[in-house]
GUGULUM-767832 format. One record per residue (C-alpha): residue number from 1; residue in three letters; x, y, z. Coordinates in nm, 4 decimals, always signed. Layout:
   pos   code       east      north         up
   NUM    ALA          X          Y          Z
...
***
This chain:
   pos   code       east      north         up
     1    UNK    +0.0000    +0.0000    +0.0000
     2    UNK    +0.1976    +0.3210    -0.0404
     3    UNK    +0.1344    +0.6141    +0.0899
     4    UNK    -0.2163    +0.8298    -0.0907
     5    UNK    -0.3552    +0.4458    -0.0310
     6    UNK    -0.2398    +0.4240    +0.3120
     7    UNK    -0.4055    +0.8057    +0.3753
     8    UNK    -0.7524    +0.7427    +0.1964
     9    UNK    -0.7801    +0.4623    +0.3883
    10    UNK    -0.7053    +0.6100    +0.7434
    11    UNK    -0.8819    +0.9318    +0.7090
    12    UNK    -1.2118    +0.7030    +0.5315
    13    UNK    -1.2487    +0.5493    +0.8512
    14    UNK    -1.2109    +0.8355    +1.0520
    15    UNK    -1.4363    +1.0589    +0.8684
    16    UNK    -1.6953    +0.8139    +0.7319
    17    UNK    -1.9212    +0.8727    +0.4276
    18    UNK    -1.6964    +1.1792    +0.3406
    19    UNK    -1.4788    +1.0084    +0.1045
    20    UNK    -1.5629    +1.3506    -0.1794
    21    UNK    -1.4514    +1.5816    +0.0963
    22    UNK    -1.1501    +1.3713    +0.2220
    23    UNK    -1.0370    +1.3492    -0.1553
    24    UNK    -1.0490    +1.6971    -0.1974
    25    UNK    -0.8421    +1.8407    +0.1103
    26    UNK    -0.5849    +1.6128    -0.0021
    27    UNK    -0.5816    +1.7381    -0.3573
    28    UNK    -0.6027    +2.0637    -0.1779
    29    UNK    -0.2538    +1.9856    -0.0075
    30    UNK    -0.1039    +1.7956    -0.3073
    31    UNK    -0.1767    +2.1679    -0.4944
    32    UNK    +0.0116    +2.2788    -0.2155
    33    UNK    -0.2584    +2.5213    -0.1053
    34    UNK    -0.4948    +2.6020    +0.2269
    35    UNK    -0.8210    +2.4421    +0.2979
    36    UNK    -1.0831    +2.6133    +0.4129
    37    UNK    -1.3802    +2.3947    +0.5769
    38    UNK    -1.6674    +2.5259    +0.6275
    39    UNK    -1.9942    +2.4329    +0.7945
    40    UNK    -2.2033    +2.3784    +1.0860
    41    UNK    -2.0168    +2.2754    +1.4324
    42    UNK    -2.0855    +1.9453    +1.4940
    43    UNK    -1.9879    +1.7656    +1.1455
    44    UNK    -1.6072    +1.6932    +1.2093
    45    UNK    -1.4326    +1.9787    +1.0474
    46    UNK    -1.1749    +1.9668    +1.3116
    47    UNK    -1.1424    +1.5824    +1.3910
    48    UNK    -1.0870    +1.6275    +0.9912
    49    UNK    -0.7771    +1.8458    +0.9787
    50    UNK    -0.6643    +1.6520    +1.2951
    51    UNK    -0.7048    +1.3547    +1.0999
    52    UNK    -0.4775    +1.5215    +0.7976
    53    UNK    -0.2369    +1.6541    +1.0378
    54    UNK    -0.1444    +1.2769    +1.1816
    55    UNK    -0.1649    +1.1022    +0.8318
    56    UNK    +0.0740    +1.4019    +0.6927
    57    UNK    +0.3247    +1.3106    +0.9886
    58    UNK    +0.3389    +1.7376    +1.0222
    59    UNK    +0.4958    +1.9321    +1.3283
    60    UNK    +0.1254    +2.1054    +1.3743
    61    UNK    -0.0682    +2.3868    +1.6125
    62    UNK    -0.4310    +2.4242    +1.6348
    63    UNK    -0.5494    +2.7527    +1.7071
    64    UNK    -0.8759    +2.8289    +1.8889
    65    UNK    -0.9576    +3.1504    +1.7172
    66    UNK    -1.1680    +3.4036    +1.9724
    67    UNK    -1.2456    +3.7815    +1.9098
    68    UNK    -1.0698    +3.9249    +2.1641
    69    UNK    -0.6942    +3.7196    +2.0362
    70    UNK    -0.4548    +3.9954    +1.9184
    71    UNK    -0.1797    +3.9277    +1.6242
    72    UNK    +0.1295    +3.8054    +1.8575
    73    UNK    -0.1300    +3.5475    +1.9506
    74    UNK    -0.0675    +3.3964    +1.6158
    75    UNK    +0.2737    +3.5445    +1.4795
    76    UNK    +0.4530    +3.5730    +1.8201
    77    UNK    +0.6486    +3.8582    +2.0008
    78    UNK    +0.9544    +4.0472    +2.0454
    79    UNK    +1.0634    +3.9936    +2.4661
    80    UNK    +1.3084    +4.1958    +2.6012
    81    UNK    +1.6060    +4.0403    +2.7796
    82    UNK    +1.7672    +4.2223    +3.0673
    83    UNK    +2.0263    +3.9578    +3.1264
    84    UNK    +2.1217    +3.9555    +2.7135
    85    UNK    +2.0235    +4.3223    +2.7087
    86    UNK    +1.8280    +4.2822    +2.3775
    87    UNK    +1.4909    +4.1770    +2.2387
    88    UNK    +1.4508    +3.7931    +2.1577
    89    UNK    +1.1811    +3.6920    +1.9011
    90    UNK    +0.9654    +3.4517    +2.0790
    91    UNK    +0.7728    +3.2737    +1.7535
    92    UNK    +0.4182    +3.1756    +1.7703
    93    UNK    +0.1604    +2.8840    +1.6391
    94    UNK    +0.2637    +3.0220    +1.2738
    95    UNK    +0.6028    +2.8898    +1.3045
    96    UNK    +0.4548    +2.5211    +1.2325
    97    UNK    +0.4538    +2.3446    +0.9030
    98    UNK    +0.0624    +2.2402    +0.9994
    99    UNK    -0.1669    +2.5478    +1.1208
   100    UNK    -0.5247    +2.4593    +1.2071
   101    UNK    -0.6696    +2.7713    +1.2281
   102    UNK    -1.0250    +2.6441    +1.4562
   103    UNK    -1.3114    +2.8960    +1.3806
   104    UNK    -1.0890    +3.1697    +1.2169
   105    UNK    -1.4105    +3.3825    +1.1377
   106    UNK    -1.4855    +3.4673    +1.5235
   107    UNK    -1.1156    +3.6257    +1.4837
   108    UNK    -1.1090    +4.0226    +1.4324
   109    UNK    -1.0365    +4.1311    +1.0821
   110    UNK    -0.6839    +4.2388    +1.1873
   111    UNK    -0.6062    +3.8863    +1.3402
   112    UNK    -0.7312    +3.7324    +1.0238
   113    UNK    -0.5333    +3.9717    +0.8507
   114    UNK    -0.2074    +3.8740    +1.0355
   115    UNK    -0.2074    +3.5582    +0.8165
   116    UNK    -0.2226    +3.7080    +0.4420
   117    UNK    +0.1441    +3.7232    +0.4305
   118    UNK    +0.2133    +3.4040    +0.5562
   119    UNK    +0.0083    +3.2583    +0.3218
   120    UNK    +0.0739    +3.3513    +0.0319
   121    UNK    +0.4912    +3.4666    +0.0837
   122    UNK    +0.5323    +3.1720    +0.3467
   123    UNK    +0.6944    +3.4525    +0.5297
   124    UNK    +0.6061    +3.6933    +0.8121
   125    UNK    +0.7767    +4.0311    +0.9198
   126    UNK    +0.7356    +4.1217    +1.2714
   127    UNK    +0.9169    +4.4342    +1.3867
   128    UNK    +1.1239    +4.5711    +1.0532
   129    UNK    +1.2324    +4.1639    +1.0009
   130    UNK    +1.1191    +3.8604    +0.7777
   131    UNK    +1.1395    +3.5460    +0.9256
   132    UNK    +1.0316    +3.2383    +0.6633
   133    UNK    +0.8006    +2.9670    +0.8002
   134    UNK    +0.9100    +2.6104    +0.7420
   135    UNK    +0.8114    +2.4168    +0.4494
   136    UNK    +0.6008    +2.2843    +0.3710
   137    UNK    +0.3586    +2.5004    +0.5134
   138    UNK    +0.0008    +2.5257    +0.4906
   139    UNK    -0.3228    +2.6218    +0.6909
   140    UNK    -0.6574    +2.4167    +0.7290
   141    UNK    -0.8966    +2.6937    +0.8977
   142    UNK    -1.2493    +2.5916    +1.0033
   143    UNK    -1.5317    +2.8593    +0.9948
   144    UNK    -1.8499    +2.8355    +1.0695
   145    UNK    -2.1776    +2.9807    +0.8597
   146    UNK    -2.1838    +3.3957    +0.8573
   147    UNK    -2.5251    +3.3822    +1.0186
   148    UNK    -2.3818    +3.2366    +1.3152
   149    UNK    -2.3252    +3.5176    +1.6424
   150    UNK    -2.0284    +3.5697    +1.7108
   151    UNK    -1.8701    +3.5174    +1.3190
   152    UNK    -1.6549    +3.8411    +1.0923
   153    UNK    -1.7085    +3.8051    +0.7376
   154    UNK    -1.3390    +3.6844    +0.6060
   155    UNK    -1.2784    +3.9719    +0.3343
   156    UNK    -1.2166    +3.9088    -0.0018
   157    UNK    -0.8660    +3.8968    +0.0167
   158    UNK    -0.8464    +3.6549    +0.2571
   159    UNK    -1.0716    +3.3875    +0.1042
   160    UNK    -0.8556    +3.4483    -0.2094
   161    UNK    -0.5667    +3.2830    -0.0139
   162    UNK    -0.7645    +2.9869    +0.0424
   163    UNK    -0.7184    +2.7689    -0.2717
   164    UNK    -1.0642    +2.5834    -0.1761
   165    UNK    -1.3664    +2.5269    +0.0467
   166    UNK    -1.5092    +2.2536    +0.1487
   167    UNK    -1.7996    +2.1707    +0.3157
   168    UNK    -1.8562    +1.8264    +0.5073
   169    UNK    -2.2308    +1.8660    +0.5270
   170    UNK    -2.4334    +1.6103    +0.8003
   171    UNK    -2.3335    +1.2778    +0.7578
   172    UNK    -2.4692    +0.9821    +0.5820
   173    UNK    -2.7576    +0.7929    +0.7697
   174    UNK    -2.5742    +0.4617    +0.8363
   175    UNK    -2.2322    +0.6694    +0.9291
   176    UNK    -2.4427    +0.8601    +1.1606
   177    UNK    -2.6127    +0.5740    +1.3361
   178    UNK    -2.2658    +0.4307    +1.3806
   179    UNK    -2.1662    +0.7107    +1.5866
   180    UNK    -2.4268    +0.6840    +1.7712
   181    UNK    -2.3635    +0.2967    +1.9016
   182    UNK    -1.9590    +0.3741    +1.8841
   183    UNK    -1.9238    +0.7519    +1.9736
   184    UNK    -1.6949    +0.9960    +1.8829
   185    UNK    -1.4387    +0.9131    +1.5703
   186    UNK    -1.1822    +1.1311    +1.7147
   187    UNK    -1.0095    +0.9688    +1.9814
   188    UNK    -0.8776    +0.6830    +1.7130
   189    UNK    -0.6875    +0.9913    +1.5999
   190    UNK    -0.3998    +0.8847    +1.8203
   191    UNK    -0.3894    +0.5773    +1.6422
   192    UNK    -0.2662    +0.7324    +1.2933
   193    UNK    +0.0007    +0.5888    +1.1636
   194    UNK    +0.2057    +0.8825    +0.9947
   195    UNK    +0.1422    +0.8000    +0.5853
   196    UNK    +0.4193    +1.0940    +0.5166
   197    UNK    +0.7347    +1.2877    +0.6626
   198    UNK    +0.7786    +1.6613    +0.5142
   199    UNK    +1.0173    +1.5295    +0.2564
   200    UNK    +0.7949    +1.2725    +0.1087
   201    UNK    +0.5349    +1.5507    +0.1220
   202    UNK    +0.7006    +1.7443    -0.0778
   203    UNK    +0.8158    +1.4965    -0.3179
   204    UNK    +0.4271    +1.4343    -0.4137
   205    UNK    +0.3786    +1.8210    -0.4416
   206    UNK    +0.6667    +1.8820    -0.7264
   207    UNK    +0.5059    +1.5784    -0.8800
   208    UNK    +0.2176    +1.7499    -0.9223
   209    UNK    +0.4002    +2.0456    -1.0808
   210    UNK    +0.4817    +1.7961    -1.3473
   211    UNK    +0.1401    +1.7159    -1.4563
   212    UNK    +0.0586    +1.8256    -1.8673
   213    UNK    -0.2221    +2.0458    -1.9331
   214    UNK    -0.3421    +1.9827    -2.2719
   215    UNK    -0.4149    +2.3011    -2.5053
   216    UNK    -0.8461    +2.2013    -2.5147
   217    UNK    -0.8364    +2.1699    -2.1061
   218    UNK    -0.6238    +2.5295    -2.0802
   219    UNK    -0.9305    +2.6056    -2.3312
   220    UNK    -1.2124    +2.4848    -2.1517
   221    UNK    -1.1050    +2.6096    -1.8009
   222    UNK    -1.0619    +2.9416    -1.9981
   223    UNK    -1.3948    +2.9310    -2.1440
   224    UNK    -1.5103    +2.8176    -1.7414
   225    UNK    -1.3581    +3.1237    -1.5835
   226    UNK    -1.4356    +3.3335    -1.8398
   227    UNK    -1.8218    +3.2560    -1.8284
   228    UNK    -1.8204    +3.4050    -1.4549
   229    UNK    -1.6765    +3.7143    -1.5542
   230    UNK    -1.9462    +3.7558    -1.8812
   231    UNK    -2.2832    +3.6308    -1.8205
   232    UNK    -2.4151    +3.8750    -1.5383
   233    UNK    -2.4898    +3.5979    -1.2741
   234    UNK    -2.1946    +3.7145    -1.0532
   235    UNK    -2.0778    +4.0666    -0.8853
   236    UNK    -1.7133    +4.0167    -1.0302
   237    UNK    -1.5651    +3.7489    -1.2340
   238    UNK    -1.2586    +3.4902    -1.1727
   239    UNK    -0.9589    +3.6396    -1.1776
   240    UNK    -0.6378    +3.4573    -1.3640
   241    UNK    -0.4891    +3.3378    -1.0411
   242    UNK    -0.7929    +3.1807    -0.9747
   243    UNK    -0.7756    +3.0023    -1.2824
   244    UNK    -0.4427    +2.9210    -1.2196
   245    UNK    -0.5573    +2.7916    -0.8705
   246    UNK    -0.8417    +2.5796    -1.0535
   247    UNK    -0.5227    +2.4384    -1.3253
   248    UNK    -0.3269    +2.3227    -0.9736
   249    UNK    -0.6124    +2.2058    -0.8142
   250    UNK    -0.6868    +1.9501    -1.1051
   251    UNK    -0.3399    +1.8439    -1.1621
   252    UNK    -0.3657    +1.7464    -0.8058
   253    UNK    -0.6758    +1.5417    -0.8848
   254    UNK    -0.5024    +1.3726    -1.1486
   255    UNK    -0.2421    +1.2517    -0.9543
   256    UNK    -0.4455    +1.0948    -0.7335
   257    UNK    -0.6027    +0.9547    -0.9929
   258    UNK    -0.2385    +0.8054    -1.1124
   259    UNK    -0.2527    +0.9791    -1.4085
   260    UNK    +0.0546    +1.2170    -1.5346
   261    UNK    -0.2267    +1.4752    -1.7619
   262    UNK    -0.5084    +1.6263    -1.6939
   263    UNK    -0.8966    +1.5411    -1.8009
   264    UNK    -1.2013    +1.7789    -1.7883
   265    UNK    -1.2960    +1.5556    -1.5650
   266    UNK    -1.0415    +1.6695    -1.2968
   267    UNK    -1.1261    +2.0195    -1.3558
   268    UNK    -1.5442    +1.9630    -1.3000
   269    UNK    -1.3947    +1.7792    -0.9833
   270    UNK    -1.2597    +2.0595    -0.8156
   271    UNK    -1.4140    +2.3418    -0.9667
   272    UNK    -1.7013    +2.4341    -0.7281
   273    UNK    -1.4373    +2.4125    -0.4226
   274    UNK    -1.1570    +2.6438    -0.5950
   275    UNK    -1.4202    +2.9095    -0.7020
   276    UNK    -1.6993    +2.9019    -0.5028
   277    UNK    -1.5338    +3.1118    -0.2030
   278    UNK    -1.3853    +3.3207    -0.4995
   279    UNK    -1.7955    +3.4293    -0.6077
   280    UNK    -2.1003    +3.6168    -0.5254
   281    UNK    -2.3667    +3.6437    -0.7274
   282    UNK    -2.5887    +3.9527    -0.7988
   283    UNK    -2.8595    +3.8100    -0.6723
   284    UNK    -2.9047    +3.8360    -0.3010
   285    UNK    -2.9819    +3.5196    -0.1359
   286    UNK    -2.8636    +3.3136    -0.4873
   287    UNK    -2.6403    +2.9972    -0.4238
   288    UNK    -2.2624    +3.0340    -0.5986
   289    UNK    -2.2504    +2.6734    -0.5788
   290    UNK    -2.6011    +2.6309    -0.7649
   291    UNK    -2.4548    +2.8969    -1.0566
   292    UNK    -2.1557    +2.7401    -1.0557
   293    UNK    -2.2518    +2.3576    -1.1061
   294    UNK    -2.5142    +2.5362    -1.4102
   295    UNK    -2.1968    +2.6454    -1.5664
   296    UNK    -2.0380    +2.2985    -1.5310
   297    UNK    -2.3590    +2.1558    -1.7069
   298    UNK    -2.3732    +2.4113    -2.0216
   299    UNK    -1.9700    +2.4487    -2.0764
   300    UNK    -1.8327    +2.1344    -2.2395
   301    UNK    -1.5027    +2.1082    -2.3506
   302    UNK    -1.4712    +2.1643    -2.7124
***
């Protein structure tokens, strides 16, 4: 069994039913990107990234996110040293290859903020100095619906940094009755047998760099992203790095697929997750995901 086998398998039984939304936070990671789940508490978005965290074989930090947690909560601080006469950088939860960020939308904008750099330079600068995070790095944050008291709106610019969403949605009647005669999935966390090391990790990420794109996939997800930005369903349209977000995402697919090139059908796949964050439409109340799937349904690849 190597090790994607070895993964599926664990994080199946851990998470049961979910085998689309397991398959997808891996192909998340394999794009080398962050995962954003979101849904209801209750449906194991966190005993999920715990899950990925142990299977990944990751130095990791969860985060409880709260509204009154500053920014040196999550970057760390600069302590003054009377004995060395001199301020020591004391790093915080950021400084970990695996950062479960747990209900990152009851977080203040400006906490929420503290994490765009990271993200997307895999850097921070704290007090006139960068200081690079580890690699790989990469955040799983959970959030729950808007609606919810107690929740900030993640701004545009921060969803951007999330190369999907995912939601887990209530689980499957026979799953659920299982948990109810055999409790709680999460405490077999601690029996996870580590499927991958960092190295390894990385290994399977530059693999996925290698994946061929064919010139009538580059032209359908063209004609995909495009169709947001000229049909007057949504406020704004995709922008290019989200197409080239929805191009890693399915190369991802395809590799755990065990293919070295790319199919439409890896890009319908992943689609809704990479751009569905990414969307709103004019319409107030209108489902993204609902417009999103229509496109999938009248844009074929030609």
């Amino acid at each position: 069994m190597n090790g994607l086998e070895q993964l599926f398998k664990q994080l199946n039984s851990l998470l049961l039913g979910k085998a689309d939304a397991v398959k997808l936070a891996v192909a998340c990671i394999l794009a080398r990107g962050h995962l954003l789940l979101e849904d209801i508490p209750g449906v194991g978005k966190t005993t999920l990234a715990h899950g990925l965290a142990a299977c990944l074989g990751l130095d990791y930090r969860r985060v409880q996110f709260t509204n009154d947690m500053l920014p040196a909560d999550l970057l760390g601080v600069s302590i003054f040293r009377p004995n060395e006469g001199k301020f020591v950088f004391q790093p915080g939860p950021v400084f970990h290859r695996f950062l479960l960020a747990d209900e990152i939308n009851r977080a203040s904008p400006k906490v929420q903020s503290a994490l765009l750099e990271a993200m997307e330079e895999q850097q921070v600068s704290i007090d006139g100095k960068t200081y690079g995070l580890p690699q790989p790095f990469m955040v799983i944050a959970t959030q729950n619906p808007a609606e919810q008291i107690g929740t900030f709106p993640l701004p545009e610019s921060q969803l951007d940094r999330f190369l999907m969403r995912v939601s887990i949605g209530y689980p499957v009647e026979k799953a659920e009755k299982y948990l109810y005669q055999h409790g709680s999935r999460r405490n077999i966390i601690k029996n996870i047998q580590a499927s991958f090391n960092a190295d390894s990790l990385m290994s399977l990420q530059q693999k996925v760099a290698t994946i061929s794109l064919s010139d009538a996939v580059a032209d359908y997800i063209y004609r995909l992203v495009n169709a947001t930005r000229v049909e007057g369903v949504f406020t704004q349209g995709l922008s290019p790095r989200a197409g080239l977000a929805l191009v890693q995402a399915a190369k991802a697919w395809a590799v755990i697929e065990g293919r070295n090139v790319v199919l439409p059908e890896d890009v319908k796949a992943v689609f809704v997750a990479v751009t569905s964050h990414r969307l709103k439409t004019l319409q107030q109340g209108n489902n993204s995901i609902n417009a999103l799937q229509d496109l999938l349904h009248r844009i074929v690849v030609a």
